[in-house]
C-alpha positions, 0 to 999 in steps of 0.5 A: 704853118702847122695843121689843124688836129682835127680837119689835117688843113693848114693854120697859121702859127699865132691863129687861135682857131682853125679857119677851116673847121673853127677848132681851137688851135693848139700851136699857139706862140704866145698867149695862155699857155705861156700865163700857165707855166708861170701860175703853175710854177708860182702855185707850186714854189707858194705851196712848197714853201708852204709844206716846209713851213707847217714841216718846222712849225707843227708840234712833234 
């Protein structure tokens, strides 16, 4: 159990929303936040790849 930022009440770990108040829940286990990391991680592994490509093949 954490609490809730914004009514201080207890809410279960995995809840997506506050029962109390039906604010969104930042403490979340699994679910979006673990599909961010990895399409940040690939948006930026694609666009440093990017950056050396263009770095080698525009003229000097």
């Amino acid at each position: 159990m954490v609490k809730c930022l914004y009514c201080g009440k207890e809410v279960p770990d995995d809840s997506a929303h506050c029962p109390h108040c039906g604010a969104v829940s930042h403490f979340q286990r699994k679910g979006y936040r673990a599909g961010a990391r990895r399409r940040f991680l690939f948006w930026f592994i694609l666009l440093v790849l990017f950056s050396f490509f263009m770095a080698f093949w525009l003229p000097r």
